[in-house]
Biopython code that builds the backbone (N, CA, C, O; Angstrom):
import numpy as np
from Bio.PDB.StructureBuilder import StructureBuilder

atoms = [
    (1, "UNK", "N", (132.557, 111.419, 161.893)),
    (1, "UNK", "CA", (132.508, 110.983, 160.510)),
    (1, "UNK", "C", (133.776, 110.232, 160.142)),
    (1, "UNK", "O", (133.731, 109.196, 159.479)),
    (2, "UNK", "N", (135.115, 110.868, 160.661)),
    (2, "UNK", "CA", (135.769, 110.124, 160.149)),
    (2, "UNK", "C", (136.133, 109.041, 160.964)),
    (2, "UNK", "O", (136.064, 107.913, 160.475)),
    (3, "UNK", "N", (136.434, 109.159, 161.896)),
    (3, "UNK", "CA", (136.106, 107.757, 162.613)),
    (3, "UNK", "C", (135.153, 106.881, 162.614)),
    (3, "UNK", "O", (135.443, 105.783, 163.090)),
    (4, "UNK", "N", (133.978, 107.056, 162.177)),
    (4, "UNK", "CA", (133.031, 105.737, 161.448)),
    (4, "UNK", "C", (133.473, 105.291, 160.100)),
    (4, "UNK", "O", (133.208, 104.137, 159.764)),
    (5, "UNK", "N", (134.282, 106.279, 159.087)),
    (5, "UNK", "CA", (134.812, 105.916, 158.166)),
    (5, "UNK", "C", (135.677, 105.075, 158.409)),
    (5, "UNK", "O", (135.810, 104.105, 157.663)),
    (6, "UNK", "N", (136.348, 105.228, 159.349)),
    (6, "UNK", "CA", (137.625, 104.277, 159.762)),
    (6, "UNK", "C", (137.365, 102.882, 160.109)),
    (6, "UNK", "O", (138.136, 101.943, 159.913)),
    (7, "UNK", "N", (136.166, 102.834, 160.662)),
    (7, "UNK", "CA", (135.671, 101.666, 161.082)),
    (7, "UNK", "C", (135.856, 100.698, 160.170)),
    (7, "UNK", "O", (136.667, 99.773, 160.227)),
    (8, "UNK", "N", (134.821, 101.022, 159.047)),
    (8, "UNK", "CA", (134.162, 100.364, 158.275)),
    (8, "UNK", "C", (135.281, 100.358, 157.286)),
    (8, "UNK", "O", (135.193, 99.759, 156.214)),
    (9, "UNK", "N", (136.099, 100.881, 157.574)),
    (9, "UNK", "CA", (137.479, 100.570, 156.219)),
    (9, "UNK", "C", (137.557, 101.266, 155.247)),
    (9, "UNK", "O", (138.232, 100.918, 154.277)),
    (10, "UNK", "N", (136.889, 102.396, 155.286)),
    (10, "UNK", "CA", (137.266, 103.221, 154.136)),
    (10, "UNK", "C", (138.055, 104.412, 154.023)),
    (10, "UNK", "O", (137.933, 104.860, 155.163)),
    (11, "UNK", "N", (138.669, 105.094, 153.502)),
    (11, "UNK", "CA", (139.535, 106.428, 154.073)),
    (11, "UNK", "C", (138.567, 107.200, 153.690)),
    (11, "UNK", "O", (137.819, 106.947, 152.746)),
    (12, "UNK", "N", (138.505, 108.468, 154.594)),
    (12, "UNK", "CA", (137.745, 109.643, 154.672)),
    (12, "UNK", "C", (137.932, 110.402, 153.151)),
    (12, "UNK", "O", (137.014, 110.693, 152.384)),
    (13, "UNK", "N", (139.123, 110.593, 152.980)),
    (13, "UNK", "CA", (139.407, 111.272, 152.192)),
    (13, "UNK", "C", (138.995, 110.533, 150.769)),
    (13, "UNK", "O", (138.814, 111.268, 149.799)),
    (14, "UNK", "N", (138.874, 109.395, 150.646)),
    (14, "UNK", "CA", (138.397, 108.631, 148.949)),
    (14, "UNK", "C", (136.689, 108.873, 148.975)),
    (14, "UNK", "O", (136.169, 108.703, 147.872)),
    (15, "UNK", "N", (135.772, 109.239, 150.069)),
    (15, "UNK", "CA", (134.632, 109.283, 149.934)),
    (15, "UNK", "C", (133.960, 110.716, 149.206)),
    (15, "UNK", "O", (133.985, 111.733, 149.899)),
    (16, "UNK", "N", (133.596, 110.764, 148.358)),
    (16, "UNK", "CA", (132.428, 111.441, 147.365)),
    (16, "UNK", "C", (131.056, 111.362, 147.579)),
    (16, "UNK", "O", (130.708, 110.469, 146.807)),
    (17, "UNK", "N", (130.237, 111.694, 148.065)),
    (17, "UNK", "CA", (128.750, 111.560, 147.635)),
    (17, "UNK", "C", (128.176, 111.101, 146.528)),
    (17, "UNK", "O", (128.812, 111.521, 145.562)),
    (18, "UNK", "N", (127.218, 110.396, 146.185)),
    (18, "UNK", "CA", (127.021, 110.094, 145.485)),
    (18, "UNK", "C", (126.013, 111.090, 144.120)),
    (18, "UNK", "O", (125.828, 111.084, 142.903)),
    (19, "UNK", "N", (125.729, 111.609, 144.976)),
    (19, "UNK", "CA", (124.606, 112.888, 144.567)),
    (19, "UNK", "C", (125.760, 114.256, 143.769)),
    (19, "UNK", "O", (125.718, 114.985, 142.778)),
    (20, "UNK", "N", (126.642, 114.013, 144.850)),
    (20, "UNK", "CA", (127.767, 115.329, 144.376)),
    (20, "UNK", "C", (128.225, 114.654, 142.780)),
    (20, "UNK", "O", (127.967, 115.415, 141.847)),
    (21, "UNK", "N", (128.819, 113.423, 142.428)),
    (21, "UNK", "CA", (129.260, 113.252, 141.834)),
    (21, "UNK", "C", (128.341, 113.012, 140.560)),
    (21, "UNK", "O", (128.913, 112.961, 139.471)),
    (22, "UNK", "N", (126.819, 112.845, 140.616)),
    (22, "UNK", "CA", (126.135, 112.797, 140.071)),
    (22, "UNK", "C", (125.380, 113.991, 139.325)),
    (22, "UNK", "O", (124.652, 113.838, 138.344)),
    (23, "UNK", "N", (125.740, 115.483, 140.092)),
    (23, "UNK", "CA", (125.744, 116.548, 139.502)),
    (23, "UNK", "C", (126.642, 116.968, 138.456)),
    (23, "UNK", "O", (126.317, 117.553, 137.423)),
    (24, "UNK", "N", (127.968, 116.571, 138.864)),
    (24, "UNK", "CA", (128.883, 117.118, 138.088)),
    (24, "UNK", "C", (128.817, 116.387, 136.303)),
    (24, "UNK", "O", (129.231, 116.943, 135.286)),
    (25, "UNK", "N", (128.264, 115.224, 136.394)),
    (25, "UNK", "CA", (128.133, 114.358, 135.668)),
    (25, "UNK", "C", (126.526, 115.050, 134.663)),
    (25, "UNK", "O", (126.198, 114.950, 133.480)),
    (26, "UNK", "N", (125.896, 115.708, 135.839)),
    (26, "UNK", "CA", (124.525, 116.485, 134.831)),
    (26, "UNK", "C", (125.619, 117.344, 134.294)),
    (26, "UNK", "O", (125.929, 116.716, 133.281)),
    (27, "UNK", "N", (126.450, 118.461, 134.343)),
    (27, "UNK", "CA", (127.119, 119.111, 134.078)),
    (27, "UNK", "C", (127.562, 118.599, 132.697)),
    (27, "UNK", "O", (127.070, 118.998, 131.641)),
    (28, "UNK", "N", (128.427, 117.781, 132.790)),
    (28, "UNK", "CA", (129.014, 117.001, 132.057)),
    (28, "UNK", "C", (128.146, 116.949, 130.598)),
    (28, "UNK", "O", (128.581, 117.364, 129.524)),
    (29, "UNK", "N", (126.869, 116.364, 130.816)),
    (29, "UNK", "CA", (126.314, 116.147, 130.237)),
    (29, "UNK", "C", (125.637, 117.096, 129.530)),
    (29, "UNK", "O", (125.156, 116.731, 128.457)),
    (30, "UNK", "N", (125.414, 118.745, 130.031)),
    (30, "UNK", "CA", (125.033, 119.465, 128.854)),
    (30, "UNK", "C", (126.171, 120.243, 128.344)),
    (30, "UNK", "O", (126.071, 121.005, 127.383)),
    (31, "UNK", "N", (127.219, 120.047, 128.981)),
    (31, "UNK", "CA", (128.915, 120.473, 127.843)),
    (31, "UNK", "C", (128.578, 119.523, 126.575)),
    (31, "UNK", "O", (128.197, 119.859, 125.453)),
    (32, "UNK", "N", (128.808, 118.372, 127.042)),
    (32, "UNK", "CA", (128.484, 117.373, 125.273)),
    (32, "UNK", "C", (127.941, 117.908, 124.615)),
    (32, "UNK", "O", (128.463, 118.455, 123.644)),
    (33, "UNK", "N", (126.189, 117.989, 124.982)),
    (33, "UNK", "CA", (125.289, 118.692, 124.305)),
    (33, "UNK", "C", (125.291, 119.845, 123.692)),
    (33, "UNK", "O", (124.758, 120.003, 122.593)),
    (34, "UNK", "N", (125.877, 120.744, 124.324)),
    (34, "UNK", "CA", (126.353, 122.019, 123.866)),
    (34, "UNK", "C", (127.959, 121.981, 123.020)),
    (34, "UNK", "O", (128.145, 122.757, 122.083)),
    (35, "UNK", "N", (128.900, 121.142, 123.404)),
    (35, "UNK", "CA", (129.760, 121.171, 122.116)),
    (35, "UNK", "C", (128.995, 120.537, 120.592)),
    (35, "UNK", "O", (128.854, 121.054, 119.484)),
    (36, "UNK", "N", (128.652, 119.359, 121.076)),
    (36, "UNK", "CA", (127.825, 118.923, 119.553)),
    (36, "UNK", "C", (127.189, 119.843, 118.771)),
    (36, "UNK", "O", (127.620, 120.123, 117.652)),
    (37, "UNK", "N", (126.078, 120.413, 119.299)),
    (37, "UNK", "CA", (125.312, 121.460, 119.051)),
    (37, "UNK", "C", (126.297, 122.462, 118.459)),
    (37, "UNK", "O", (126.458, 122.337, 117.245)),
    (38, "UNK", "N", (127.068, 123.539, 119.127)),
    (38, "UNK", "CA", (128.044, 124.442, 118.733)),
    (38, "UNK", "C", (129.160, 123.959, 117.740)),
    (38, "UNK", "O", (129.830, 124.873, 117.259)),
    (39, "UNK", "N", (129.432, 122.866, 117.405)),
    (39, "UNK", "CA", (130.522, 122.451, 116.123)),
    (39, "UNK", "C", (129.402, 122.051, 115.110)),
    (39, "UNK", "O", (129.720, 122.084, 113.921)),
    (40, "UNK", "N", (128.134, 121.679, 115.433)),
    (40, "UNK", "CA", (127.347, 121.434, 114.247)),
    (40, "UNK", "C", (127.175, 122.719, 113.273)),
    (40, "UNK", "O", (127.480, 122.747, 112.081)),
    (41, "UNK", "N", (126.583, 123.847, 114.087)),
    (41, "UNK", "CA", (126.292, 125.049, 113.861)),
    (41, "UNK", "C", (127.274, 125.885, 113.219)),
    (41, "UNK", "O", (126.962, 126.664, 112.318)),
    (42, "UNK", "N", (128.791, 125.714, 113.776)),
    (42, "UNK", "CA", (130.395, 126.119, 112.834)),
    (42, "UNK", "C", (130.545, 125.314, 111.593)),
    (42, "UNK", "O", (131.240, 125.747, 110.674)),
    (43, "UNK", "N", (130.066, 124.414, 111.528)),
    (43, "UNK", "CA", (130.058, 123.248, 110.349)),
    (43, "UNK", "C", (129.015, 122.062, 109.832)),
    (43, "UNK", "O", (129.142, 120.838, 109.782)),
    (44, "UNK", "N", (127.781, 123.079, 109.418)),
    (44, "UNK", "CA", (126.644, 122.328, 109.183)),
    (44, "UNK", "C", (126.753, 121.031, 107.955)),
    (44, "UNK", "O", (126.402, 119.852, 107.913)),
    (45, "UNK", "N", (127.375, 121.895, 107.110)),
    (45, "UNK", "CA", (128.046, 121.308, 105.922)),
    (45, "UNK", "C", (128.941, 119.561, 106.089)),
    (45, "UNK", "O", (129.304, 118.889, 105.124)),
    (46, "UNK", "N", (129.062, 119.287, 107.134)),
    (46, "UNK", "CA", (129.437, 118.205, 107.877)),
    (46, "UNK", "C", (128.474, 117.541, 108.329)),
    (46, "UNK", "O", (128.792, 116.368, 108.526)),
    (47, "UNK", "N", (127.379, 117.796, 108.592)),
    (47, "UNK", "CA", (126.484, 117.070, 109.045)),
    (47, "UNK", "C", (125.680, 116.123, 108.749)),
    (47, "UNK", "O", (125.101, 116.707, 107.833)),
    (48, "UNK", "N", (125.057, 114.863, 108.812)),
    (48, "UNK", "CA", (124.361, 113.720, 107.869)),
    (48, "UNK", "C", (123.178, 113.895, 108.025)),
    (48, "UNK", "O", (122.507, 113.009, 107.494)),
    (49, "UNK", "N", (122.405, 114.944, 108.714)),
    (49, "UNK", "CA", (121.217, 114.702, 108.843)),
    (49, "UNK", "C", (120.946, 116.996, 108.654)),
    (49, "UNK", "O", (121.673, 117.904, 108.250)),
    (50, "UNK", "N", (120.047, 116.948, 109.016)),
    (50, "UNK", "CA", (119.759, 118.371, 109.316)),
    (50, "UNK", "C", (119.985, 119.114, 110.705)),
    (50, "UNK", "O", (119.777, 118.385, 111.675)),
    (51, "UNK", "N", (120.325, 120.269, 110.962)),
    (51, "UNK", "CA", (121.009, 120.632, 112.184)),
    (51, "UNK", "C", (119.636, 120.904, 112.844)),
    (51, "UNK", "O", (119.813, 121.117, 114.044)),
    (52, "UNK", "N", (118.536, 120.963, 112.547)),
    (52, "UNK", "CA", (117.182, 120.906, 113.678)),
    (52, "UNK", "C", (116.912, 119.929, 114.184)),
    (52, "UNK", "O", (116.370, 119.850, 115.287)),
    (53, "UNK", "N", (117.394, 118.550, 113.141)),
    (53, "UNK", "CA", (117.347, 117.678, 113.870)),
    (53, "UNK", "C", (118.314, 117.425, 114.790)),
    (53, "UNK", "O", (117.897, 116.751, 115.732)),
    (54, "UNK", "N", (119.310, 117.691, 114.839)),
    (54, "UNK", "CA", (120.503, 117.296, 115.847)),
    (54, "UNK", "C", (120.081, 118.288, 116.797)),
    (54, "UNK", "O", (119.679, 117.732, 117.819)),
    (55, "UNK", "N", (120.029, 119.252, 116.845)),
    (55, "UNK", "CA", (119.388, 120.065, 118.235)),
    (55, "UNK", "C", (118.227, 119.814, 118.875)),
    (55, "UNK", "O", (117.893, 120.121, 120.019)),
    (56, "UNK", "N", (117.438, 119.023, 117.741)),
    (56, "UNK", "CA", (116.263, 118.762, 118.735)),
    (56, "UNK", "C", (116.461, 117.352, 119.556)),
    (56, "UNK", "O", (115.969, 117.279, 120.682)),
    (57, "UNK", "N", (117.174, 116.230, 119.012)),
    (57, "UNK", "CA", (117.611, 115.509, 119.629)),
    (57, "UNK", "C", (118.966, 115.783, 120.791)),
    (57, "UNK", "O", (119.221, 114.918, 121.629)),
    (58, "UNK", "N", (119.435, 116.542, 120.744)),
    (58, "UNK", "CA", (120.572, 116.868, 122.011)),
    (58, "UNK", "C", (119.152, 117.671, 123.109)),
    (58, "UNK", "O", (118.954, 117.375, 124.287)),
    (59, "UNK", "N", (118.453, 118.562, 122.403)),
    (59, "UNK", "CA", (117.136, 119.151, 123.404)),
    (59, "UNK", "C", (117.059, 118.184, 123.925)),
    (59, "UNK", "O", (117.861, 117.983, 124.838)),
    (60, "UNK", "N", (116.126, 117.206, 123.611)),
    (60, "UNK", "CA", (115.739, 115.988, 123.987)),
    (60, "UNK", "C", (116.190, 114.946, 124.786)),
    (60, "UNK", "O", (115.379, 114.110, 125.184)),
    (61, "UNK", "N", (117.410, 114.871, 125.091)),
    (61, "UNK", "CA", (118.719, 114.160, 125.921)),
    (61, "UNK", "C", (118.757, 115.082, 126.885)),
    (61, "UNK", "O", (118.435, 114.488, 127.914)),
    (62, "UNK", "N", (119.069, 116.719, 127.234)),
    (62, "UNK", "CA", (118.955, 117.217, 127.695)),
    (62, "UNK", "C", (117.960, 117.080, 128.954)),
    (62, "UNK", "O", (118.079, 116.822, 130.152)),
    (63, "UNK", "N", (117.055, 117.345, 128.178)),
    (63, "UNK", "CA", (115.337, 117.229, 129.221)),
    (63, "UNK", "C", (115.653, 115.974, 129.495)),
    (63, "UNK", "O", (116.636, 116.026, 130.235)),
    (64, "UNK", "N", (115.294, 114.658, 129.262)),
    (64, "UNK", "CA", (115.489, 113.588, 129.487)),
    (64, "UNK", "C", (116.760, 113.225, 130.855)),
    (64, "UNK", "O", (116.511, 112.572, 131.869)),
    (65, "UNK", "N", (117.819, 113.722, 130.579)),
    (65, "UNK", "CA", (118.633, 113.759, 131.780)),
    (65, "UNK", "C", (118.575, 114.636, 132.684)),
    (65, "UNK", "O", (119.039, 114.228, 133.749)),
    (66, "UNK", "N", (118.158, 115.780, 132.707)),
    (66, "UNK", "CA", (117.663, 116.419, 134.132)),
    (66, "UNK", "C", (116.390, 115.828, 134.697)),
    (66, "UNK", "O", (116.180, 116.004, 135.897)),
    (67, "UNK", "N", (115.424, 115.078, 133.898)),
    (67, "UNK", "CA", (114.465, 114.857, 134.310)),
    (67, "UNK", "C", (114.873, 113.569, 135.064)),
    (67, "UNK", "O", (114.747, 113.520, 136.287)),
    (68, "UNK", "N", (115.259, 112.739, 134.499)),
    (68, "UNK", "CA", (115.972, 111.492, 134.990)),
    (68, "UNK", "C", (116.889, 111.664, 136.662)),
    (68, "UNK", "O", (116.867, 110.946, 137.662)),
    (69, "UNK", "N", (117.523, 112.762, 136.396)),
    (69, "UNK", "CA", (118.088, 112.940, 137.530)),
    (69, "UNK", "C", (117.179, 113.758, 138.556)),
    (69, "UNK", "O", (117.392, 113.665, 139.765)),
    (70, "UNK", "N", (116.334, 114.424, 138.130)),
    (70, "UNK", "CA", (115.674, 114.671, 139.392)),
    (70, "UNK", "C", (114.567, 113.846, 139.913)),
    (70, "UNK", "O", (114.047, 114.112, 140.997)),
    (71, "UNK", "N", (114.189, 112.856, 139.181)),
    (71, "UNK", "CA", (113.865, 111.622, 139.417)),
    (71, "UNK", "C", (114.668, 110.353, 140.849)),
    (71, "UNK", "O", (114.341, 109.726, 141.856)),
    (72, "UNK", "N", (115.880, 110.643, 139.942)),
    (72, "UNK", "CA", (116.908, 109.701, 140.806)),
    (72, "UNK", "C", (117.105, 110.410, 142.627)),
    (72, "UNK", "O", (117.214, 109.806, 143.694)),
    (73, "UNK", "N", (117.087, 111.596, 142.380)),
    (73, "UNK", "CA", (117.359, 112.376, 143.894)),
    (73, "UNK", "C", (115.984, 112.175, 144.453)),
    (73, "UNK", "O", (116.183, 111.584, 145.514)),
    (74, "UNK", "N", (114.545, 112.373, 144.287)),
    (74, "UNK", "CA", (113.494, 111.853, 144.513)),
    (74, "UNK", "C", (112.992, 111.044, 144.914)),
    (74, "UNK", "O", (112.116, 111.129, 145.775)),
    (75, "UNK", "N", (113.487, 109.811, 144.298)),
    (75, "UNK", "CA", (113.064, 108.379, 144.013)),
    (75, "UNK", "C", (114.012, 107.263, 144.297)),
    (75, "UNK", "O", (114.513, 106.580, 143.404)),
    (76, "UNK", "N", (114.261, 107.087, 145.681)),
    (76, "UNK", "CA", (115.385, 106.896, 146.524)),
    (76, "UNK", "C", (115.750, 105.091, 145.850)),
    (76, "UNK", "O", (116.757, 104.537, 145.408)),
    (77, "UNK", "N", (114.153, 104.626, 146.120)),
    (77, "UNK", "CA", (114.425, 102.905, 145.487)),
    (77, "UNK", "C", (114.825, 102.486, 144.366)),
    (77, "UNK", "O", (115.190, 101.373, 143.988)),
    (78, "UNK", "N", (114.688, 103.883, 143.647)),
    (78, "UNK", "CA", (114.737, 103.463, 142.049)),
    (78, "UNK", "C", (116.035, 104.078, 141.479)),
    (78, "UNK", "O", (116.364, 103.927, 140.303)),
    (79, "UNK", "N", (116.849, 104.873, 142.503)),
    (79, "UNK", "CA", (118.064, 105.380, 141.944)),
    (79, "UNK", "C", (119.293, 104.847, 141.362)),
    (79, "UNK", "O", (120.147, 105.477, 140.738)),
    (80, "UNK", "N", (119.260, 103.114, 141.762)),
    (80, "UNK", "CA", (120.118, 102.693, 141.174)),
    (80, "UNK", "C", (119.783, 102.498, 139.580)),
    (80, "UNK", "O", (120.598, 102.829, 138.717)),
    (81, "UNK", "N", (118.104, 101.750, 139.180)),
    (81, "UNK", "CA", (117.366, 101.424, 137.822)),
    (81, "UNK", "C", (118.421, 103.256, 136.912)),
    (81, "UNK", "O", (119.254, 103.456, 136.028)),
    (82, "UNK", "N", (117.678, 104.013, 137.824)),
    (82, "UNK", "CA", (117.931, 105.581, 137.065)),
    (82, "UNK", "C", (119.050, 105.435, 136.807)),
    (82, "UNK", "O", (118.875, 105.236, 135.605)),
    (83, "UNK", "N", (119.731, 105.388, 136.886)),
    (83, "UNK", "CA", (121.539, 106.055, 137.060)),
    (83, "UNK", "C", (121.602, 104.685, 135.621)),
    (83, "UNK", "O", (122.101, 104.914, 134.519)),
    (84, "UNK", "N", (121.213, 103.852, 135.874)),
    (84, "UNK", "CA", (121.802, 102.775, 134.738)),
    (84, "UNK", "C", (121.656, 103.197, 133.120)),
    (84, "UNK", "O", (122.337, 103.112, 132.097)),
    (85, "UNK", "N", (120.195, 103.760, 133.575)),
    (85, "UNK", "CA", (119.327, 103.601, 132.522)),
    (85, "UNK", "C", (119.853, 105.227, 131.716)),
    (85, "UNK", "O", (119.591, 105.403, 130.526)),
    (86, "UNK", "N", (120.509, 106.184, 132.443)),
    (86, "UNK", "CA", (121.208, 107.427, 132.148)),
    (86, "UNK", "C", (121.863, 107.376, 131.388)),
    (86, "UNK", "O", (121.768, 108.081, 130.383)),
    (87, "UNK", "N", (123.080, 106.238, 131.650)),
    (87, "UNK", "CA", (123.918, 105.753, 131.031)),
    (87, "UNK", "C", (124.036, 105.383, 130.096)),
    (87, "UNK", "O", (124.953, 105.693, 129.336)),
    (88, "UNK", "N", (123.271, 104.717, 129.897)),
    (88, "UNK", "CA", (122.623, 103.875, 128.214)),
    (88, "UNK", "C", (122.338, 104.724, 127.651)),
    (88, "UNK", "O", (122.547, 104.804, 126.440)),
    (89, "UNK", "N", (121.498, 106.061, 128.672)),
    (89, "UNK", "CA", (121.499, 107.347, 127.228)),
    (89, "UNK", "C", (122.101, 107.944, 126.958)),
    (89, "UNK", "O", (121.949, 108.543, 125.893)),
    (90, "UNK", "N", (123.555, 108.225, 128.063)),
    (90, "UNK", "CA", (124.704, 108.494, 127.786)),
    (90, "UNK", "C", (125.158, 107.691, 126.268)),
    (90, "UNK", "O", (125.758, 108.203, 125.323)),
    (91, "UNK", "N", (124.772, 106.605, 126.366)),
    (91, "UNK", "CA", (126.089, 105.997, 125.483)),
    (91, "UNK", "C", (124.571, 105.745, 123.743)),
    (91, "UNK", "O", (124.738, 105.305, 122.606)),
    (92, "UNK", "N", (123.694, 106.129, 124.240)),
    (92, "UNK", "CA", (123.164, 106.444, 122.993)),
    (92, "UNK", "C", (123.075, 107.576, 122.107)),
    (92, "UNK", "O", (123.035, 107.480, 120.880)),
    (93, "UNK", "N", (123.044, 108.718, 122.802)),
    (93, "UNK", "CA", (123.230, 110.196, 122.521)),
    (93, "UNK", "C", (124.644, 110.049, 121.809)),
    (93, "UNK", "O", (124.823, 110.544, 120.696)),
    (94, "UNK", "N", (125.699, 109.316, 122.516)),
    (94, "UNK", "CA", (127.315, 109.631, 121.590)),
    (94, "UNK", "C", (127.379, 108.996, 121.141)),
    (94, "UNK", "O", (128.569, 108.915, 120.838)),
    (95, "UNK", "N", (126.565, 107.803, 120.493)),
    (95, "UNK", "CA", (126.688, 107.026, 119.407)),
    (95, "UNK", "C", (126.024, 107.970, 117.992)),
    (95, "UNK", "O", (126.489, 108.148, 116.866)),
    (96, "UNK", "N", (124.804, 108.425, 118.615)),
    (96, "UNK", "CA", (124.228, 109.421, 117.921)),
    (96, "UNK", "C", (124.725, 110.343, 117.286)),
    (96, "UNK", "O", (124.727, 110.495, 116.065)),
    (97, "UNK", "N", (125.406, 111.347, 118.514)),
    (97, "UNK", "CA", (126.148, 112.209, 117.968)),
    (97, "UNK", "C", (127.407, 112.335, 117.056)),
    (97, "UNK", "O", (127.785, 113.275, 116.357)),
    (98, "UNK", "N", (127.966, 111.040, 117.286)),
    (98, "UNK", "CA", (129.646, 110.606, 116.384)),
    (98, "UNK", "C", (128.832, 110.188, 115.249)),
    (98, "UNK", "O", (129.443, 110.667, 114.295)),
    (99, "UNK", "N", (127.669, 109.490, 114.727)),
    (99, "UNK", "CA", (126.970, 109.402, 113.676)),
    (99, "UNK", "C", (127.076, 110.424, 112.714)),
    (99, "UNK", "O", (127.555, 110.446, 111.581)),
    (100, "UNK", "N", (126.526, 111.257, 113.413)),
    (100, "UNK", "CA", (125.766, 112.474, 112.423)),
    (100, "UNK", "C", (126.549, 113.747, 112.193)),
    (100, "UNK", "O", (126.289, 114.720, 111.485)),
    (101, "UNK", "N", (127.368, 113.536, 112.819)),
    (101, "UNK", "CA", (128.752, 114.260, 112.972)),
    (101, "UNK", "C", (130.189, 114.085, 112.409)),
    (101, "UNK", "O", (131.082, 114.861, 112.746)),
]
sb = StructureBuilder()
sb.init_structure("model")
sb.init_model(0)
sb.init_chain("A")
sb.init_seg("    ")
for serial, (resi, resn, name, xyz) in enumerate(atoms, 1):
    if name == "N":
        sb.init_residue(resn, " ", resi, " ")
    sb.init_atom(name, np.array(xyz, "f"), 0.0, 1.0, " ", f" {name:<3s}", serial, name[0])
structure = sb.get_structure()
């Protein structure tokens, strides 16, 4: 392994999986969900919308990104489309959430 790494020019040690790093990142992703959720709930009174709705939409991101990702581990051709398209819900969910928050 690491001598094919060497080959090809990369150091052993900078390589990550792509899958590994893509878990930690599901991870990632229901901490958000769950801080939003948990400071809504300490401070509803802050909120612009109703707190069922903000939980049902973090639910909803939730499912949506595990589903997405077990999609992406699955669905070998389409993992790059997935991972993009995550992202965008990454960056729609925290537009969302800094909204209503």
């Amino acid at each position: 392994m690491i001598r094919q790494a060497a080959r090809r020019g990369e150091r052993p040690d900078e390589y990550t999986a792509l899958s590994d790093r893509m878990g930690y990142l599901l991870v990632l992703r229901f901490a958000m969900a769950s801080v939003v959720v948990a400071w809504s709930a300490i401070r509803p009174e802050a909120l612009g919308a109703p707190f069922t709705v903000l939980a049902g939409v973090s639910l909803g991101y939730i499912v949506m990104a595990a589903g997405a990702e077990i999609l992406r581990r699955r669905a070998s051709r389409l993992g790059f489309a997935v991972l993009s398209g995550l992202l965008l819900l990454d960056g729609l969910y925290l537009a969302y959430a800094m909204y209503i928050t």
